[in-house]
N, C-alpha and C positions, 0 to 999 in steps of 0.2 A: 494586734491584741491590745485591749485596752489596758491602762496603768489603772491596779489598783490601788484602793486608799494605803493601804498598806507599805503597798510597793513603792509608791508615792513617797507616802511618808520617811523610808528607809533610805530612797536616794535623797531628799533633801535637809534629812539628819547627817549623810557623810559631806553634802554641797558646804554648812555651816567651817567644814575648817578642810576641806582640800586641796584648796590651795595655799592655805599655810603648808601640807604637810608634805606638798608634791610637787616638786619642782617641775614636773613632767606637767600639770596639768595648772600649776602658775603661766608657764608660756601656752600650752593648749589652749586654756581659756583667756587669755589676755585680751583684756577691755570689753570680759563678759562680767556684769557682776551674778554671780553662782544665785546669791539672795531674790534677786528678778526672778526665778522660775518658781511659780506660783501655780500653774497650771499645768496637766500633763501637755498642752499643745505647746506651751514656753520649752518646756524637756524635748519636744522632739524640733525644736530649733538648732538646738547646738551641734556642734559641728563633730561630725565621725571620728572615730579612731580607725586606723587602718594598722595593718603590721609593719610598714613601712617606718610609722612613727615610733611604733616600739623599737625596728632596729636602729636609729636615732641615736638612743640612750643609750646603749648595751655600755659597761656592763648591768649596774645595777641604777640604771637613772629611773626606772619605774615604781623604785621602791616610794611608799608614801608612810614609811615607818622609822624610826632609828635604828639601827644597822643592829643596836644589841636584842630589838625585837624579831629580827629577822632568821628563823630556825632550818630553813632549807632553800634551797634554789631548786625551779627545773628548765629546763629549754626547750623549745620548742622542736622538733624533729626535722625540719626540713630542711633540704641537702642543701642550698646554696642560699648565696646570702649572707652577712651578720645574721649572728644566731638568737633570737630573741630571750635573756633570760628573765622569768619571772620568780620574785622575791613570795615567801610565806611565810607568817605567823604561826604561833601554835595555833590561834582561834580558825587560821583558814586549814591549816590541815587535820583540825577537828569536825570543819564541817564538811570538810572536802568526801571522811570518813563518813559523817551518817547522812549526805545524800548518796552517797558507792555503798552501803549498810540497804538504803530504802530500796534499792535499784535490785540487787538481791531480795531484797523481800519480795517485792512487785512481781517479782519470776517465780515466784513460790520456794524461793531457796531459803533454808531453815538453818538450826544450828548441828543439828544432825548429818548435816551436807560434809563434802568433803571436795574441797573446788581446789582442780588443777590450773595451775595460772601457767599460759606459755607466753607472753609477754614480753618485752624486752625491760630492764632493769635500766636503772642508771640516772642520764639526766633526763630520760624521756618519762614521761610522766603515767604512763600504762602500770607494767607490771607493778609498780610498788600500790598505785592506786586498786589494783584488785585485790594486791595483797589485804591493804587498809580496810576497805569494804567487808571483809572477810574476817579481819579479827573483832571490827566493829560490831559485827552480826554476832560473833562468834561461834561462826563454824570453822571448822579447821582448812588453814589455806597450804598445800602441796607449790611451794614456789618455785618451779624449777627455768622459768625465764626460758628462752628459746632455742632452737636449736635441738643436736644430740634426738633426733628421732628415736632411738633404740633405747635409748633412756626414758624418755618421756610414756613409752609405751610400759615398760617394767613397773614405773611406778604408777602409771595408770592402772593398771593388772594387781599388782600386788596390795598398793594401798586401797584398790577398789574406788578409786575417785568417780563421784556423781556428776559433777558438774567441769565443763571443760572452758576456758576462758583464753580465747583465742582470736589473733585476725581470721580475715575468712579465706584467705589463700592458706595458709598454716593448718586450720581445720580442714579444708580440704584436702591437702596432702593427707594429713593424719587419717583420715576417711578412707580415703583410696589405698595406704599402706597397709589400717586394719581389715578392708575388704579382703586384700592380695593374701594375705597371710590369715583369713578366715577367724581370726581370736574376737569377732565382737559378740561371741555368747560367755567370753570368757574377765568382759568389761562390764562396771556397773552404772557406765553413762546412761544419766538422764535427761541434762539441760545442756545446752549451749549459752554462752553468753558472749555475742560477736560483735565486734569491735573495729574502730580503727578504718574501714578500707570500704569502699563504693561494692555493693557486689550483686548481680540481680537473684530473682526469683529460680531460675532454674538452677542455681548454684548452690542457693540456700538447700531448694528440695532433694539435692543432689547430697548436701552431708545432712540432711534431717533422717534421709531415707537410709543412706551407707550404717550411720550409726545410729539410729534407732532412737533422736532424742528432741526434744523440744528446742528451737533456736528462740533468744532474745536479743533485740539490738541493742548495743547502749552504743549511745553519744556524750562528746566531750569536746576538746578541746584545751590542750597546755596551758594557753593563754589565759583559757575561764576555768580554770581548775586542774581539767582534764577528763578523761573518761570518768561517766557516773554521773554528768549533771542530767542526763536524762534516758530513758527503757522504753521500749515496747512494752508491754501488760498481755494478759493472759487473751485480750482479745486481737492481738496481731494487725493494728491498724494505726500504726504511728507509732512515736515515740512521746510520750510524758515527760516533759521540761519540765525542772524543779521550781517553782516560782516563788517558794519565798526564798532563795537562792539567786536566781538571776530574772530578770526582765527579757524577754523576746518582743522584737516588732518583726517585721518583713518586708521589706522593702525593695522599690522596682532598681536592679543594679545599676541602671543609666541615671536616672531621675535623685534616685534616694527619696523620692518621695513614696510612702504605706501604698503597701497593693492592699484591695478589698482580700476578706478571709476567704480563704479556697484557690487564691490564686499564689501561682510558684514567683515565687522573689530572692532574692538572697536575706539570710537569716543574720541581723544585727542582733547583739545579746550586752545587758547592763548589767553589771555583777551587785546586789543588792548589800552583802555582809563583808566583801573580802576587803582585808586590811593589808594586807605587803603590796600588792598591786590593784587598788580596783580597776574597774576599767566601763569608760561609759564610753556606750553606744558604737560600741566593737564591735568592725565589718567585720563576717567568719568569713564570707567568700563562699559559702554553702547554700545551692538553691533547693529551697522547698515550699513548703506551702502549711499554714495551718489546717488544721482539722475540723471541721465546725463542728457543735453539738456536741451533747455527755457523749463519755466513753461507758459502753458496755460493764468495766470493770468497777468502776465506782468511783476512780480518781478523780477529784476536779479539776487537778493542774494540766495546764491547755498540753495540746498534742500537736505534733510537727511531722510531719508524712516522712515517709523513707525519705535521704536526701536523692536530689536528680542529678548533683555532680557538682563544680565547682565553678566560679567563675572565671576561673584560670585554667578550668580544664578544658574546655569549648577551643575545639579544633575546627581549620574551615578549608573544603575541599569541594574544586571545581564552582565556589562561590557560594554555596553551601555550609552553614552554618550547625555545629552538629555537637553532643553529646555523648559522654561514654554510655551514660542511661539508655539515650535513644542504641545506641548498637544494642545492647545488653536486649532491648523489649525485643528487638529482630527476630534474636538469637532465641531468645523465649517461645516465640512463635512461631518458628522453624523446624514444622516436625524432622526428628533426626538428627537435630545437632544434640550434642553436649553443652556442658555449662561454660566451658571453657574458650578462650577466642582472642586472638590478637588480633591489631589494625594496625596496619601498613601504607603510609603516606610516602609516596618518591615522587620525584618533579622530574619527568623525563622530555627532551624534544621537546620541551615548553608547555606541555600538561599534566596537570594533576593525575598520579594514577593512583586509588586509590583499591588496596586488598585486605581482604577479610578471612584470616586463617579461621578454622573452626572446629574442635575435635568431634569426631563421629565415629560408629561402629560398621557405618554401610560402608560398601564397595562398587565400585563397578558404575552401572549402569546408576544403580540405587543412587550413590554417591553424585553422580552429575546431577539427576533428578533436584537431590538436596541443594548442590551449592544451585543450577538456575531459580527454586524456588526462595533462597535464601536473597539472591540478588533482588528477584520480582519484590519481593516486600521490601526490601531496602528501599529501591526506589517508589517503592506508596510509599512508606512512610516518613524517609526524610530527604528527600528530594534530590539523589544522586544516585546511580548501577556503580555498584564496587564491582572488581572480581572477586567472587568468592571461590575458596577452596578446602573442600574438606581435607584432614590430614587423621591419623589413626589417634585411638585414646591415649594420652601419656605424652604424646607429640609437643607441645606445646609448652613453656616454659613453668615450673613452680616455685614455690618462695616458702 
């Protein structure tokens, strides 16, 4: 995606004193002088940020502020590792607030709403960011962070919450619990706002349908903010990256050098405004693809297609090179399965074996019908025969 003048302009308004102000990006750039970059192709010379380099610094070496400008921390969520913590400003957790405000709007959520956040609280940067978004707007935010199902349900009931603000394993649960116990004439759900987690198509239509409401994606990121730099819109074909907020390229994972628009790369992202951490040309490790052409809804800020997985997620079986996405479209196109589905990698006698749990309703006969067809398109589509096996609904593990 091209650099606009704009955006241009905003990265080499912070280049002027960054490395006065960042020790982190004094050695980054060292015996670059920042002032050379003239051009957006000079910008897309300089050298990646990875997460590797943030955990580097920890605790606080990313900050590029004075510690007494520094109003909160958050960390990054992933289990292993130094744990990357990013420093913020009041200015960044004010814009953090009305790009998470626009992101609700863009879903048609008003101030009338009443949005239940199940989210996790703390140093992860979720829950408090939906909370933000939400007094931003100001409609009223129901915080109740995650967990305690029986709770969540009462005051989903009681307080009549319209909008539900959750991962999509967590809504799922929540979906199939109100299914079981039949109360979704007694809920006043009408949007989803789902977050956080890789999840296909039959899973989505699976709590669209259980609970009766509209889903929207948002994307984020700890690092670059966090949830809320970017949504889906009412036409359900990507998501809308906030651009006077962050810069997006796309780039081939091997090369690092721009794929053409339309094709899937991993998603580099330039933070335009943020003062406690900026951060240029920060690999997310997130493949997808830009979107070409207007969006139906009217936004002009560019769109970035559902992600297709990680770069670190790419599992490789029998020599085969493979994706959770890729399992997930299978499983899509598998009349009979459920949305639901584990993958089981064992190395036995010196082969790959590779199995495909999968929940279903059939039996019997019905049931093998399903798993040989489920294998037969595995192997068209990504180049290996799993064993599959169907197992009953519920079967499978939730979160």
């Amino acid at each position: 995606m091209e650099l606009t003048d704009e955006q241009f302009g905003l990265i080499t308004e912070q280049f002027k004193t960054l490395k006065d102000r960042s020790a982190f990006y004094a050695r980054k750039f060292e015996g670059i002088d920042l002032s050379d970059v003239r051009t957006p192709d000079d910008f897309r010379k300089l050298p990646f940020s990875e997460k590797a380099d943030l955990r580097e610094v920890y605790p606080l070496g990313l900050a590029a502020v004075p510690e007494e400008k520094i109003v909160r921390i958050h960390s990054s969520s992933g289990t292993t590792g130094t744990p990357v913590v990013i420093p913020y400003t009041q200015k960044d957790v004010d814009g953090w607030a009305t790009m998470f405000a626009r992101c609700y709007e863009t879903a048609g959520i008003t101030t009338t709403d009443r949005i239940h956040i199940t989210p996790g609280y703390g140093l992860w940067t979720a829950g408090i960011g939906f909370q933000l978004g939400a007094e931003r707007l100001g409609a009223m935010a129901v915080p109740l962070g995650p967990g305690n199902t029986e709770k969540q349900l009462r005051m989903m009931e009681d307080l009549q919450s319209t909008v539900l603000c959750a991962t999509s394993s967590y809504a799922l649960l929540l979906a199939e619990v109100i299914a079981e116990r039949g109360i979704r004439d007694k809920l006043a759900l009408k949007k989803g706002v789902i977050g956080s987690e890789r999840w296909g198509e039959k899973m989505r239509r699976r709590i669209e349908d259980e609970l009766g409401i509209e889903i929207f994606d948002i994307y984020g990121l700890t690092e670059i903010y966090g949830p809320g730099i970017g949504i889906s819109c009412s036409a359900h074909d990507g998501m809308h990256l906030w651009s006077d907020f962050v810069y997006a390229e796309i780039v081939d994972q091997v090369t690092g050098e721009p794929v053409p628009d339309g094709e899937v790369g991993e998603l580099v992202l330039t933070t335009l405004r943020k003062e406690g951490a900026p951060l240029i040309r920060y690999r997310t490790h997130d493949l997808t693809r830009f979107i070409p052409g207007d969006c139906p809804c009217g936004l002009k800020h560019p769109r970035i297609d559902t992600l297709v997985g990680r770069t670190d997620d790419m599992f490789k079986v029998k020599g085969v090179n493979m994706f959770p996405a890729q399992v997930e479209e299978v499983i899509a196109i598998t009349s009979g399965t459920s949305s639901e589905y584990q993958v089981m990698i064992e190395h036995i006698m010196g082969r790959d074996v590779l199995t495909v749990l999968f929940e279903t309703d059939l039996t019997g006969e019905d049931r093998e019908r399903c798993e040989e067809e489920l294998a037969m398109i595995f192997k068209a589509k990504i180049g290996c025969t799993p064993e599959a096996k169907g197992v009953p609904m519920g079967e499978l593990p939730r979160s």
